[in-house]
C-alpha positions as CSV (number, residue, x, y, z in Angstrom):
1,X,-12.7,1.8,57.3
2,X,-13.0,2.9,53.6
3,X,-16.3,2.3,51.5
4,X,-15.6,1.2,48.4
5,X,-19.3,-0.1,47.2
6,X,-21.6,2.8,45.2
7,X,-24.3,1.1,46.4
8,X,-23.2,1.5,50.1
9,X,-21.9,5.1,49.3
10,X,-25.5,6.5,48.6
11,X,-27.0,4.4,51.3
12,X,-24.9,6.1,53.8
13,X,-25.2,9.5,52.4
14,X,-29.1,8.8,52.2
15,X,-29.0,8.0,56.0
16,X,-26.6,11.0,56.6
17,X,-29.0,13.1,54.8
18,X,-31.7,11.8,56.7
19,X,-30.2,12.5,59.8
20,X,-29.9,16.2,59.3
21,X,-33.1,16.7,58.1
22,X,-34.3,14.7,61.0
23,X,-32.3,16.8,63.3
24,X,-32.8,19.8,61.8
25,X,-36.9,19.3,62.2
26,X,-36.5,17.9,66.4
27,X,-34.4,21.6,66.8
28,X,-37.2,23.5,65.4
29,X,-40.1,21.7,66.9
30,X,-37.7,22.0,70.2
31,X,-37.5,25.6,69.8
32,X,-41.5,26.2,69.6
33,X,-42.0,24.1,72.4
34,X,-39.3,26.5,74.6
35,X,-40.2,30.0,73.2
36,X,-43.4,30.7,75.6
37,X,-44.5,33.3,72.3
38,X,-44.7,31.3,69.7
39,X,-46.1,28.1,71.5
40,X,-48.1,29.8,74.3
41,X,-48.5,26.4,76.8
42,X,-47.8,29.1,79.2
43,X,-44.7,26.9,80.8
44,X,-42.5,29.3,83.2
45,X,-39.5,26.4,83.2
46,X,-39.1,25.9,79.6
47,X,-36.1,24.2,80.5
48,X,-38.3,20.6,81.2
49,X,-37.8,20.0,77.4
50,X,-34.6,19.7,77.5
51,X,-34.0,16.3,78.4
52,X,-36.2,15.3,75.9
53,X,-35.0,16.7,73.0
54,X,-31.2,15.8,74.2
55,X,-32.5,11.9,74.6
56,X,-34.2,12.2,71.0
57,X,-30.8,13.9,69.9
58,X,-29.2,10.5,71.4
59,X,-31.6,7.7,70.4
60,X,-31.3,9.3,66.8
61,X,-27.6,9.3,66.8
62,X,-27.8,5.6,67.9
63,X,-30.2,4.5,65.3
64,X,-28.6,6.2,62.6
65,X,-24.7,4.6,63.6
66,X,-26.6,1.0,63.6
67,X,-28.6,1.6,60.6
68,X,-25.2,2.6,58.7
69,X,-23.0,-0.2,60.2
70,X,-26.0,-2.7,59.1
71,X,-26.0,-1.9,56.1
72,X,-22.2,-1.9,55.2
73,X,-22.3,-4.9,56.9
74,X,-25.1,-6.4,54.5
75,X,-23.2,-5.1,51.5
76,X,-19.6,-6.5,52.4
77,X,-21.5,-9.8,52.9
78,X,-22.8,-10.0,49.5
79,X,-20.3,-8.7,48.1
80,X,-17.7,-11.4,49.3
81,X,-20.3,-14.3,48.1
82,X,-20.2,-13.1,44.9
């Protein structure tokens, strides 16, 4: 599937840029929470976050694939009614 709209170009590298920023700001929030020094909860298992931060890892990749498809989608639509 090729994009071919500018409009839906930078939408999708707006989202894709999002993304990584988002990512990039769950990994270091996740890596406060697991490094006992720098968060000091004083949690022996640190390992308890990670489930959490592999689900928010999931649910963003999820959003992010529907948010792109939707708005491809939108943008072939009124593209072809033109």
């Amino acid at each position: 599937m090729r994009i071919e709209s500018k409009k839906a170009k930078i939408a999708v590298y707006g989202i894709i840029l999002l993304e990584i920023v988002f990512l990039i700001r769950t990994y270091l929030i996740y890596s406060f929470y697991t490094n006992d020094e720098a968060y000091g909860d004083g949690v022996s298992n640190p390992s308890k976050y990670d489930h959490d931060f592999y689900l928010t890892v999931f649910i963003s990749f999820g959003v992010t694939a529907f948010f792109i498809l939707a708005w491809i989608i939108l943008l072939k639509r009124s593209k072809n009614e033109k």
